[in-house]
C-alpha positions as CSV (number, residue, x, y, z in Angstrom):
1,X,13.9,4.8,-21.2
2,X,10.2,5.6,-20.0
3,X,7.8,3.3,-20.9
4,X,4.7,4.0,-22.9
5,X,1.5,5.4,-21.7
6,X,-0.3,2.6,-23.4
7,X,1.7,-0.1,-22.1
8,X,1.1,1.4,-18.7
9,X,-2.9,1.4,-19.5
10,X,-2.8,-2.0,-20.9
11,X,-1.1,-3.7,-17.6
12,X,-3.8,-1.6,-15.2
13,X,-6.3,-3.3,-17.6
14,X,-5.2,-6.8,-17.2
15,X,-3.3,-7.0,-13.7
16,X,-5.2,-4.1,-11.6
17,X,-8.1,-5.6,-10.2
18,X,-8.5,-5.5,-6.6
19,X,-9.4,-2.6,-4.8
20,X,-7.2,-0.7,-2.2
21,X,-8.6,2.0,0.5
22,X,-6.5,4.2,1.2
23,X,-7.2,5.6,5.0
24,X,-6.4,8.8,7.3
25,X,-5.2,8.2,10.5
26,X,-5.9,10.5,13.4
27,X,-4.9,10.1,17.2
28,X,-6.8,11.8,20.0
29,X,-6.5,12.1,23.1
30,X,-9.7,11.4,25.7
31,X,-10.8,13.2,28.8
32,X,-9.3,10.3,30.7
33,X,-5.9,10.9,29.1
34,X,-5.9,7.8,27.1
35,X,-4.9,7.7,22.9
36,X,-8.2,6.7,20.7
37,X,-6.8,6.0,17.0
38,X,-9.4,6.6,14.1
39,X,-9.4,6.5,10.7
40,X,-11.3,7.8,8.3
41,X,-11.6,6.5,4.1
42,X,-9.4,9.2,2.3
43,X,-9.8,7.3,-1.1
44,X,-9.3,4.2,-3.0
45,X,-6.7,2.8,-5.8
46,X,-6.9,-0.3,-8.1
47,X,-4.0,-2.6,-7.7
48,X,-2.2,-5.9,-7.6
49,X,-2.2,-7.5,-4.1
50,X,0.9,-10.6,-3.5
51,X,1.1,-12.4,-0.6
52,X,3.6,-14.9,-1.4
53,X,7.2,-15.0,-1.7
54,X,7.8,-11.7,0.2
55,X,10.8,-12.5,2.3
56,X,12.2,-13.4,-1.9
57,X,10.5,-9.9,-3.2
58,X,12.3,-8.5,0.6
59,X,15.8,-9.6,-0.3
60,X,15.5,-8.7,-3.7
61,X,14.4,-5.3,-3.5
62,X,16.7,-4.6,-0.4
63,X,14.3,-4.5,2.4
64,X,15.1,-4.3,6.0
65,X,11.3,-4.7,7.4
66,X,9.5,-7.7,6.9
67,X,6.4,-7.0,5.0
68,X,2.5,-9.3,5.0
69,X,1.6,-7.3,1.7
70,X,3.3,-6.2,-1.7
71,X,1.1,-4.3,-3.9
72,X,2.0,-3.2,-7.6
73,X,-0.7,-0.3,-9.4
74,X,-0.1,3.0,-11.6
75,X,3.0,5.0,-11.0
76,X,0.5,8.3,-9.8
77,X,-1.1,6.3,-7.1
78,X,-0.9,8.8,-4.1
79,X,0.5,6.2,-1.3
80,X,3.4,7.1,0.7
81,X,5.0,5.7,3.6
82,X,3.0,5.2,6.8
83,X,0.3,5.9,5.3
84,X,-2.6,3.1,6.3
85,X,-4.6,0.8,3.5
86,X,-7.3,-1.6,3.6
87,X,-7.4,-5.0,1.6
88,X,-9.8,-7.8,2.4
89,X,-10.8,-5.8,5.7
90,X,-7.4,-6.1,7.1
91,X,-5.2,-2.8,7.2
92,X,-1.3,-2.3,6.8
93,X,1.0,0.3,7.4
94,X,3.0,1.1,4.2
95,X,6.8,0.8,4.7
96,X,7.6,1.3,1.2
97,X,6.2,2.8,-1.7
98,X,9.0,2.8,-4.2
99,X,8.1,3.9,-8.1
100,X,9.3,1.9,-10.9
101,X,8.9,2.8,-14.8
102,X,6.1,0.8,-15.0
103,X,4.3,0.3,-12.2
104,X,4.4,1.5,-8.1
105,X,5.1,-1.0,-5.5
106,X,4.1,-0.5,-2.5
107,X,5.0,-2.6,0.8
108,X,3.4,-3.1,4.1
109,X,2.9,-4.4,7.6
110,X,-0.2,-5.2,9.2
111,X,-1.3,-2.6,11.1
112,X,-1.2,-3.6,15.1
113,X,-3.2,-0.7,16.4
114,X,-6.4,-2.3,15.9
């Protein structure tokens, strides 16, 4: 069963309210031979941001990797694993981004390039 496209507008209403960026990541290379990571802002997303009870949300949903962020927002956010987001000026590496009929939910770890 799908579920309506009002129902789906309704929830992004009520629930979607923090704001996600959603970053590119590039690695170069410097005359010295050493890796500079960058990123640049690709976009941004309205979501739900958890931090509690992720080891629960973990064993539930059949995680292996731990995860510091769960994230619910619309099913056509365009996130995908390993891609890198910002909340609260922290960024995570996405280990999941698995769709549900009503929402997206998408996992990650912070990010330890920084």
């Amino acid at each position: 069963m799908l579920f309506p496209a009002n129902a789906k507008a309704r929830i992004a209403k009520t629930f979607y309210d923090k704001t996600v960026k959603v970053y590119a990541k590039t690695e170069t290379v410097d005359r010295e031979g050493g890796i500079v990571n960058g990123t640049t802002v690709k976009g941004t997303f309205k979501g739900n941001v958890r931090f509690n009870s992720l080891g629960e949300l973990q064993s539930e949903l059949g995680l292996t990797r731990n995860i510091d962020i769960a994230i619910s927002c619309p099913t056509d956010t365009k996130v995908e694993v390993d891609d890198l987001l910002e909340y609260k000026g922290i960024k995570y590496v996405v280990t999941d981004a698995l769709p549900r009929d009503s929402h997206k939910f998408i996992m990650g770890e912070k990010w330890r390039a920084e």
